[in-house]
C-alpha positions in Angstrom: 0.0 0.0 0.0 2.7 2.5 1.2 4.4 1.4 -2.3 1.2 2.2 -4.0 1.0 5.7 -2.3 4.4 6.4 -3.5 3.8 5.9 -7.0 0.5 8.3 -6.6 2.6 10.9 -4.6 5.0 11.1 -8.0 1.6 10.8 -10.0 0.3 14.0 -8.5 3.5 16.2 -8.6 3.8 19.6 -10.5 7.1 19.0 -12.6 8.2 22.5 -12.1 7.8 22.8 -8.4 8.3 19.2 -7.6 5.4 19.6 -4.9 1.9 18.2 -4.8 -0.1 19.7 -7.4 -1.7 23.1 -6.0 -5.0 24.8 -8.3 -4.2 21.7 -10.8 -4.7 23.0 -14.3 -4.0 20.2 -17.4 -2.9 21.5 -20.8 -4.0 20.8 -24.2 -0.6 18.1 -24.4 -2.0 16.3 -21.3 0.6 17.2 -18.6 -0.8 18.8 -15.8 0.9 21.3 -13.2 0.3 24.1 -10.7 -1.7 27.3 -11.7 0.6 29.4 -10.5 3.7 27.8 -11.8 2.5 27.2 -15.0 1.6 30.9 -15.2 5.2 31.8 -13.7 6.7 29.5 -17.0 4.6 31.3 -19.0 5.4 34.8 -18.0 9.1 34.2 -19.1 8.1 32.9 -22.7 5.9 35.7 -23.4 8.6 37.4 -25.1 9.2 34.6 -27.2 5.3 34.9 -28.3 5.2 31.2 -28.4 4.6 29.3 -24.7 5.4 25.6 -24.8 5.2 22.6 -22.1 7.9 22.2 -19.8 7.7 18.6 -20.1 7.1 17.8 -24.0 8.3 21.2 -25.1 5.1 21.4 -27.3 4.2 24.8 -28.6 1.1 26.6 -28.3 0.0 29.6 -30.0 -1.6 31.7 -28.7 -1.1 31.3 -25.0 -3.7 28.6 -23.8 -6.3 29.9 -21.1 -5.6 28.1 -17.7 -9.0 26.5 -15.8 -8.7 24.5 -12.6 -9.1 21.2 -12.8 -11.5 20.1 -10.1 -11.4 15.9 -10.3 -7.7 16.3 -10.3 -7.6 18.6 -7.5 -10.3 16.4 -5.5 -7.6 13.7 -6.4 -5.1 15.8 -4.8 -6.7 16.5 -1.3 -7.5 13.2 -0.9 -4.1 11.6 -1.4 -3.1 14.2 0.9 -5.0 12.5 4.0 -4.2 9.1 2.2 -0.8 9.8 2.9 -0.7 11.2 6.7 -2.7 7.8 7.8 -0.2 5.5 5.6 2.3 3.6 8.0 5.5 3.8 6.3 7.3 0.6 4.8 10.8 -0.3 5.3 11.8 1.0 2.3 10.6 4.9 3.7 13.6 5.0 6.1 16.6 6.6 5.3 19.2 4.7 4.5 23.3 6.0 4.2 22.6 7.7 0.8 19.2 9.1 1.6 18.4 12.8 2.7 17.0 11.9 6.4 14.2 13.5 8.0 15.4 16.5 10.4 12.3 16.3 12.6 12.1 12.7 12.8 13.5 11.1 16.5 14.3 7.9 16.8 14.3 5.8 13.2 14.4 8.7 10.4 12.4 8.9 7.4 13.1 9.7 3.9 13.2 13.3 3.2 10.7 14.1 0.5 11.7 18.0 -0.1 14.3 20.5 1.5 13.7 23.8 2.6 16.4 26.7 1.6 14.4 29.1 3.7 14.0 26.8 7.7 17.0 24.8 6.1 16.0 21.4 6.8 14.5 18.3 5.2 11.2 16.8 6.0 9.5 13.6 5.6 5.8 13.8 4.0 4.4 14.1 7.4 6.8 16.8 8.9 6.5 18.4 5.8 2.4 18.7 6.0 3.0 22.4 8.1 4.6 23.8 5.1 1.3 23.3 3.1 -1.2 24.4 5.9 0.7 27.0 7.7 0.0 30.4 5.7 4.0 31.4 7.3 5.2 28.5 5.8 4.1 28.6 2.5 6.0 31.3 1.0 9.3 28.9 2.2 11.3 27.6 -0.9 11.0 23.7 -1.1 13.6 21.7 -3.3 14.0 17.9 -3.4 16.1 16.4 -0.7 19.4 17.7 -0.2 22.6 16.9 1.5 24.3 20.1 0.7 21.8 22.1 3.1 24.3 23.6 5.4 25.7 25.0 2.9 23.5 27.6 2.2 24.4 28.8 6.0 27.0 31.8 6.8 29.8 29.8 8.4 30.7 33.2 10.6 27.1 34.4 11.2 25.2 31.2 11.0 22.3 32.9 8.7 20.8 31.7 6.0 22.9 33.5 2.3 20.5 35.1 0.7 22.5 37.4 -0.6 25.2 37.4 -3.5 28.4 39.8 -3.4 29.1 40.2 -7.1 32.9 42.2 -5.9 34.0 38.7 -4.4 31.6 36.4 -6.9 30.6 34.3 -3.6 27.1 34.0 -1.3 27.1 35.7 1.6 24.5 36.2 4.6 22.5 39.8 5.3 25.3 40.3 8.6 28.2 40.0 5.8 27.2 43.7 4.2 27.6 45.0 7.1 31.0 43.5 8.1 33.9 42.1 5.7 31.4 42.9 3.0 30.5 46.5 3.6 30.7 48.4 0.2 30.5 45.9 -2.3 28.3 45.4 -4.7 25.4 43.2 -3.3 22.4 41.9 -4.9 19.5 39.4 -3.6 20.7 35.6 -4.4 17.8 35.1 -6.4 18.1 38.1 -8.4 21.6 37.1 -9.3 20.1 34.0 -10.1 17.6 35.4 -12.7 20.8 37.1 -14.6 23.3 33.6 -14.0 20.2 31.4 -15.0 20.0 34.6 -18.4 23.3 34.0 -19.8 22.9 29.9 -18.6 19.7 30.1 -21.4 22.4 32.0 -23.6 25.3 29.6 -23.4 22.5 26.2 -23.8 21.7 28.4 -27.1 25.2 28.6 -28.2 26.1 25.1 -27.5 22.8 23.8 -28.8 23.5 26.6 -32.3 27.2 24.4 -32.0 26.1 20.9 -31.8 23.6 21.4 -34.6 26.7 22.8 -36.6 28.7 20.0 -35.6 25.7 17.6 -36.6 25.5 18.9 -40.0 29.4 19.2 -40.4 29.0 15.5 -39.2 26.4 14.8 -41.9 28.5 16.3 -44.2 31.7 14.4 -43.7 29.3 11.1 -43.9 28.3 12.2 -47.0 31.8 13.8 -48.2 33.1 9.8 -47.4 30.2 8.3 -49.1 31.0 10.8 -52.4 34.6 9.7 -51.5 34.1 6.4 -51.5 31.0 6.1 -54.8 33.6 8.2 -57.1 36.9 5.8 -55.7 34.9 2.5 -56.7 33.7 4.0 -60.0 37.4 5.6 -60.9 38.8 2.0 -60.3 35.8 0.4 -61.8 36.5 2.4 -65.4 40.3 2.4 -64.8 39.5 -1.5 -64.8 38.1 -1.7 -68.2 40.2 1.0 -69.9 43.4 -1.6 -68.9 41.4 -4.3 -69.6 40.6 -2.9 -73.3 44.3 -1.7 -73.9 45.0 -5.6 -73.1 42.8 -6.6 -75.5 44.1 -4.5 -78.0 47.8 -5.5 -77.3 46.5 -8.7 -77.5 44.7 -8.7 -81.0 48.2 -6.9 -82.4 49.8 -9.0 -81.1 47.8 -12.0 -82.7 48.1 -10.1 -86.0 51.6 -9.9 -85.8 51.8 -13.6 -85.4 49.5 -14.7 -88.0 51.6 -12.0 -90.7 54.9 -13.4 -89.9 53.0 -17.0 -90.1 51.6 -16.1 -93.4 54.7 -15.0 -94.5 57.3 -17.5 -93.1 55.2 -20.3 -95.2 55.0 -18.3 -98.5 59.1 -18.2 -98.6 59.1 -21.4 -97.4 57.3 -22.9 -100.0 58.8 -20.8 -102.6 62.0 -22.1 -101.2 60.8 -25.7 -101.1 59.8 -25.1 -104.5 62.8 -24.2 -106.1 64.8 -26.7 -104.1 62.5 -29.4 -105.5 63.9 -28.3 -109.1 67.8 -28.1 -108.2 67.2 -31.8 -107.3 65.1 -32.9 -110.0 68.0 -31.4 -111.8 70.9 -32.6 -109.6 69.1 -36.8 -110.6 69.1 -35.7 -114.2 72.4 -34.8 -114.5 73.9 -37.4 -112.8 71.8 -39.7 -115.1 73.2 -38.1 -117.6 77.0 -38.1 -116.2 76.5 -41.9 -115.8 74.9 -42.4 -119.5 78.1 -40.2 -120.9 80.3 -42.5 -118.6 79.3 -45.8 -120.3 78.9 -44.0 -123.7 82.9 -43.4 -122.9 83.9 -46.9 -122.4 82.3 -47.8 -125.9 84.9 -49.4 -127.9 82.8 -49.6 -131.1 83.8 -46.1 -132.8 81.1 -46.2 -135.4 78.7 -46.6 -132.1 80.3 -44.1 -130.0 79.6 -41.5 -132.3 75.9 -42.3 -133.4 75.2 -42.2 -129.7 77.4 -39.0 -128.2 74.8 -36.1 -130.3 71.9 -37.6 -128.1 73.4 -37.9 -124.9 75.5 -34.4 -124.9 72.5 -32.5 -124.9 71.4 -31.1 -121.5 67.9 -29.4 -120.5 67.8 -25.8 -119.7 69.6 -25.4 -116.5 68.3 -23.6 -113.0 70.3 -20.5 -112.4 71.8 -21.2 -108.9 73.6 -17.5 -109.4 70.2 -15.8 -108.6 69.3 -17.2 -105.5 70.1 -14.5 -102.8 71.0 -15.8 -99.9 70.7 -13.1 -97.0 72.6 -13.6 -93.3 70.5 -15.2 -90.8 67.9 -12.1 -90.6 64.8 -12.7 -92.3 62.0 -11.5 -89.6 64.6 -9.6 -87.3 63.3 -6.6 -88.7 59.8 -7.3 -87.2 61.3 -8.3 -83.9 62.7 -4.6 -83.9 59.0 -2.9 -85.1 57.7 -4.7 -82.2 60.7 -3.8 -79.9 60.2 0.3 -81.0 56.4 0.0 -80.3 56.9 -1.1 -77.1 59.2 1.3 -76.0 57.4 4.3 -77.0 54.1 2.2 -75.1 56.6 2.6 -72.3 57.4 6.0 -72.8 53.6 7.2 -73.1 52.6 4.9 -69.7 55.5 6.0 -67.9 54.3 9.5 -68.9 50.4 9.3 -68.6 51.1 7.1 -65.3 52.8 10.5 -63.6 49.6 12.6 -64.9 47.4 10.0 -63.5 49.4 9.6 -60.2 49.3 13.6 -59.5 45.3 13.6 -60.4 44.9 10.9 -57.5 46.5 12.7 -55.6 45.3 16.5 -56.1 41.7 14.7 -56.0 40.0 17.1 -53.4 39.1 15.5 -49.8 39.3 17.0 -46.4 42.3 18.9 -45.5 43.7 18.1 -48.4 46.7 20.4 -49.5 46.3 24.1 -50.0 45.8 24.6 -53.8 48.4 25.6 -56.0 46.8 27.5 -59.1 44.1 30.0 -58.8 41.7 27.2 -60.7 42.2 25.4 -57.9 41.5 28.2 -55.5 38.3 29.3 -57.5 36.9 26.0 -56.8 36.0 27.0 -52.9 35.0 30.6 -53.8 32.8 31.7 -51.5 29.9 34.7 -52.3 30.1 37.0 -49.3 28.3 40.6 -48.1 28.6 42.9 -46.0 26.7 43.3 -42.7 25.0 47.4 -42.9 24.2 46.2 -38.7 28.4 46.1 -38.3 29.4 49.0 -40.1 30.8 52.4 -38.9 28.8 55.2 -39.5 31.5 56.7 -41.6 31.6 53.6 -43.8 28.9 53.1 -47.2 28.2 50.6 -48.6 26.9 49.8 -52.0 26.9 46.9 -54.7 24.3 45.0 -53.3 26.7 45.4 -49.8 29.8 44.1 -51.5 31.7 47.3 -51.3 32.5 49.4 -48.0 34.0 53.2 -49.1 35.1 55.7 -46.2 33.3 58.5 -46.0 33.6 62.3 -44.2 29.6 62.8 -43.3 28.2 59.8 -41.4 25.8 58.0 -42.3 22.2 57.1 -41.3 22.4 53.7 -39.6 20.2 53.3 -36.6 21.6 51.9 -33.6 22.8 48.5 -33.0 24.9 46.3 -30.5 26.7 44.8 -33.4 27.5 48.1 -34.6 31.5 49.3 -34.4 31.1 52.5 -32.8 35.3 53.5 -32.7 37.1 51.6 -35.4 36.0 52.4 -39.2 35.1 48.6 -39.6 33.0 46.3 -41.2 32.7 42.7 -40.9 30.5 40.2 -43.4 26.9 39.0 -42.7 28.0 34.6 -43.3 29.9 33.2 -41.1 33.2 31.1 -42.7 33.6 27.6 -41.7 35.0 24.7 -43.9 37.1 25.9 -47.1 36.7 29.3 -48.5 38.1 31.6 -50.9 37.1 35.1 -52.1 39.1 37.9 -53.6 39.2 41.7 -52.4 39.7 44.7 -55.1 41.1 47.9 -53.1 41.9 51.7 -54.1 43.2 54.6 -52.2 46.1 55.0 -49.6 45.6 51.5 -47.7 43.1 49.1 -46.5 42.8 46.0 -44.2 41.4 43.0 -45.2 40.6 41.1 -42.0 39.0 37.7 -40.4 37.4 37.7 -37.2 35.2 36.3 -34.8 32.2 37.3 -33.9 32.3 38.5 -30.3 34.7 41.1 -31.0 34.4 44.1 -29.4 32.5 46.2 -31.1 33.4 49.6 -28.9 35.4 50.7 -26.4 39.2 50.8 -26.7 40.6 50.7 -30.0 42.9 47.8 -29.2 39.9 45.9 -27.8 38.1 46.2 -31.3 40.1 47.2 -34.2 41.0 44.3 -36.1 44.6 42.5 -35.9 45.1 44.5 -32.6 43.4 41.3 -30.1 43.7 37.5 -30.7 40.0 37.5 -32.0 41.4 38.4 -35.1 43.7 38.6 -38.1 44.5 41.4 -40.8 46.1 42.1 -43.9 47.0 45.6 -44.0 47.4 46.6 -47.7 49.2 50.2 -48.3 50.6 51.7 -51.6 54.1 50.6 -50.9 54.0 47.8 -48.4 52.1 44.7 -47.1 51.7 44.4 -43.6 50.3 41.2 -41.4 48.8 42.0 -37.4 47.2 39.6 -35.3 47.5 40.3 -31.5 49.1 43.4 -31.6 52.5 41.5 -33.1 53.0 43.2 -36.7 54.6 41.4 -39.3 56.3 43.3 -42.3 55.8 41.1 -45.8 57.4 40.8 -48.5 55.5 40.9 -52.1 54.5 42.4 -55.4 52.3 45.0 -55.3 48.6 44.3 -56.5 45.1 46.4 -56.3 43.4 42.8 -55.7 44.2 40.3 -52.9 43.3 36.4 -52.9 42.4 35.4 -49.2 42.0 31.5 -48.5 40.9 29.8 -45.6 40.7 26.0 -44.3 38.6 26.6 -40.9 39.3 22.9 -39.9 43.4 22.7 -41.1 43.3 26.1 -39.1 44.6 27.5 -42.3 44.7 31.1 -43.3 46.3 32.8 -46.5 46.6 35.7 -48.2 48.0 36.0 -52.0 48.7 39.0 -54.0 46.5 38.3 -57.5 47.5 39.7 -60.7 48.1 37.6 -63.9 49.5 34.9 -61.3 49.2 34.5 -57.6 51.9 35.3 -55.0 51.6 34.1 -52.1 52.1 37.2 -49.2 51.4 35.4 -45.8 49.9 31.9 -44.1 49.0 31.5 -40.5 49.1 28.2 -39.3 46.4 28.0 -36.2 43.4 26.5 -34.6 40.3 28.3 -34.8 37.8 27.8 -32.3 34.7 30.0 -33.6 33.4 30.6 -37.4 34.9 33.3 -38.7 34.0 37.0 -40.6 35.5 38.6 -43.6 35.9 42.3 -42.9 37.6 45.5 -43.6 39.3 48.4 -41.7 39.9 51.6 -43.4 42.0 54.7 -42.4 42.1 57.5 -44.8 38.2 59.0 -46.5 37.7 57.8 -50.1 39.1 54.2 -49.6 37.3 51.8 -51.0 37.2 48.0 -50.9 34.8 45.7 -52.7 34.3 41.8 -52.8 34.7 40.5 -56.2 32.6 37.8 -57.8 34.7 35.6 -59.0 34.3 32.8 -61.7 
């Protein structure tokens, strides 16, 4: 049973006060609270103009009227009398990690909520006078705490409700008048309200941060996946281009054989040929030579002569003189056409293999190296304007906010924080993360060409907010007769050719920053090597009226 009531207790809880639920009122999501806290959350989103559940964080617009909720507050009242007639369990004693009760003699209870204003924790029954005692009700009641004491003045023993901003530490109302006297004091929970401001501030920065760092995330996943799709199909096509030139080697190769083939049995049969008639010959005349032979032994005379006409006559005779024959080199000379393709094959591979080699490696994945050509640059070129909410009064600008000139009569900006108030600056309206490139086109007696991040002081001291001078940011400073680099109030005199345009690259992740003169080729002036921990801003500072400076589109 005493399990059961626990599970009701939570049931019936305003999430916001963590106390029984007073005036219950239930909202359109279904979550029910207090009236008055509910109200009190409400009252801090009206600025917004969009008032949401604490619990769900769904939106409602307008706000939603608020009506009590009478079953739920029946509910309410009667798990109240539920609870102070329950026995406790075992399990309601406080044990070494529990917040005891401070009332409670003998066996303590579990604390159920702590008061910053008795201090003390209380069980649900010790705690009952903080909800019927009119005194008592304005107390602050947080869940169980340990850290109680705490919030008492070790020298006065009084409760700190006070916060000394001089010494950043909470003090008790006898502290302003002793070691304290003089400083600058404010209530504790009014220092809370400006602490629990900039604590809504930072959540938005880091939540702005991780959903940059989601999206930089998604767009590495996808960078690998591009990486990875165009890899497979480069070796995919590489595969078949070899495998074709193969083939083709192959079929030459086969054609080459079959001509030499062809060839070798054409002279060999014309060789065959004629040998068959030197022998034919070579049997005839030594039929003849043995004929002549016995016609010489004749001793008959009148024989001898009838039968020497017949037998001295010889057939027409194969002229051996015309055979050529050449030294051992019949096909050589195709051995050597072979041997000459193949070396200029090896020539145009060992050629082509170098181009191919050097396009693997220039292709483009993160922090690759810095490009070499200005193609190469042009490839992360980056369209950028000019914030009119950052620039000096004395500053115009014009070209669809791409150029900034100096001016003597100020102009008719209205006010704004972001605004540089001192410094004749301006600073660009997208912030730079990733790779970037853009090019700046400049006249007159000098101007700075600058990155920055975005909390840089916008008045003040000129050190504080004028660009190079602080280690929020980094500037070229481009006069008519030298280049100079500042970041941190450490100048650095540069060498370079003199140009009217400036290239300015940037690898936000490789913590890369350049800057290259740009005529008909690119010099480059300076790099910083660093890690940057914010996006950066272009920008521009100007010192002389009638400067001008002006973001090119490039192509």
């Amino acid at each position: 049973m005493a399990q059961k009531l626990q599970l009701d207790r939570e049931t019936f809880s305003c999430s916001i006060c963590l106390d029984l639920l007073k005036d219950p009122v239930t909202i359109s999501c279904g979550h029910s609270y207090c009236m008055n806290c509910i109200k009190c959350f409400w009252d801090e989103e009206d600025r917004k103009g969009i008032h949401s559940c604490p619990q769900c964080r769904k939106t409602f617009t307008p706000r939603p009227v608020l009506e009590k909720n009478i079953v739920l507050a029946a509910l309410v009242e009667q798990l109240k009398k539920t609870g102070l007639q329950a026995a406790p369990a075992d399990h309601c004693y406080a044990g070494p990690e529990d917040v005891a009760c401070d009332v409670c003699t003998g066996r303590k209870l579990k604390a159920i909520k702590s008061c910053l204003s008795c201090p003390a924790s209380y069980c649900e029954k010790h705690l009952q006078p903080h909800y019927d005692a009119a005194p008592l009700k304005k107390h602050k009641l947080v869940a169980p705490s340990k850290k109680l004491q705490e919030n008492i003045c070790s020298f006065h023993d009084e409760v700190m409700k006070i916060f000394c901003r001089t010494d950043q530490q909470s003090i008790c109302y006898l502290c302003t008048m002793d070691e304290h006297k003089g400083h600058e004091t404010v209530p504790a929970a009014a220092e809370r309200t400006e602490k629990q401001k900039e604590l809504e501030v930072r959540r938005l920065n880091i939540q702005q941060r991780i959903q940059e760092r989601e999206k930089d995330v998604k767009l590495l996943q996808q960078e690998v996946e591009a990486i990875n799709g165009s890899a497979d199909k480069a070796v995919e096509d590489s595969e078949k281009i070899c495998i074709e030139l193969i083939r083709l080697i192959r079929r030459k190769r086969t054609d080459v054989k079959k001509k030499v083939r062809s060839q070798q049995e054409t002279e060999v049969s014309r060789v065959k040929e004629l040998q068959e008639k030197l022998e034919q010959e070579i049997a005839e005349l030594k039929r003849k030579d043995g004929e002549l032979e016995q016609l010489s032994h004749t001793e008959d005379h009148n024989q001898f002569l009838h039968n020497y006409p017949s037998l001295s006559a010889l057939s027409e005779s194969t002229h051996s003189s015309s055979i050529n024959i050449r030294p051992l080199s019949y096909f050589e000379d195709v051995t050597a056409a072979v041997s000459e393709t193949r070396d200029k094959l090896q020539d145009i591979l060992r050629e082509e293999w170098t181009n191919i080699s050097l396009t693997v490696t220039e292709v483009d994945v993160l922090l690759s190296p810095e490009p070499k050509t200005r193609a190469g640059f042009l490839k992360y070129s980056h369209e950028i304007t000019l914030d009119p909410n950052t620039a000096n009064r004395y500053l115009l600008l014009s070209e669809g906010n791409r150029k900034v000139t100096r001016m003597k009569q100020q102009q008719s900006y209205s006010d704004h924080p972001d605004r540089f108030t001192v410094c004749y600056q301006v600073l660009s309206r997208e912030s730079l993360t990733g790779r970037c490139y853009w090019e700046v086109e400049w006249t007159g007696g000098g101007v700075g060409v600058a990155v920055a991040y975005k909390n840089i002081s916008r008045a003040g001291k000129s050190f504080e907010c004028l660009v190079g001078y602080n280690d929020k940011s980094w500037e070229l400073d481009c006069g008519t007769n030298s280049f100079q680099f500042w970041h941190n109030k450490v100048k650095t005199v540069l060498s370079g050719p003199r140009s009217s345009r400036v290239g300015v690259y940037l690898d936000h992740r490789a913590g890369i920053l350049s800057f290259y003169s740009v005529s008909k080729t690119m010099t480059l002036l300076h790099r910083v090597q660093t890690t940057f921990t914010q996006p950066l801003y272009a920008g521009f500072q100007f010192w002389l009226n009638g400067d001008t400076a002006e973001l090119i589109k490039v192509k």
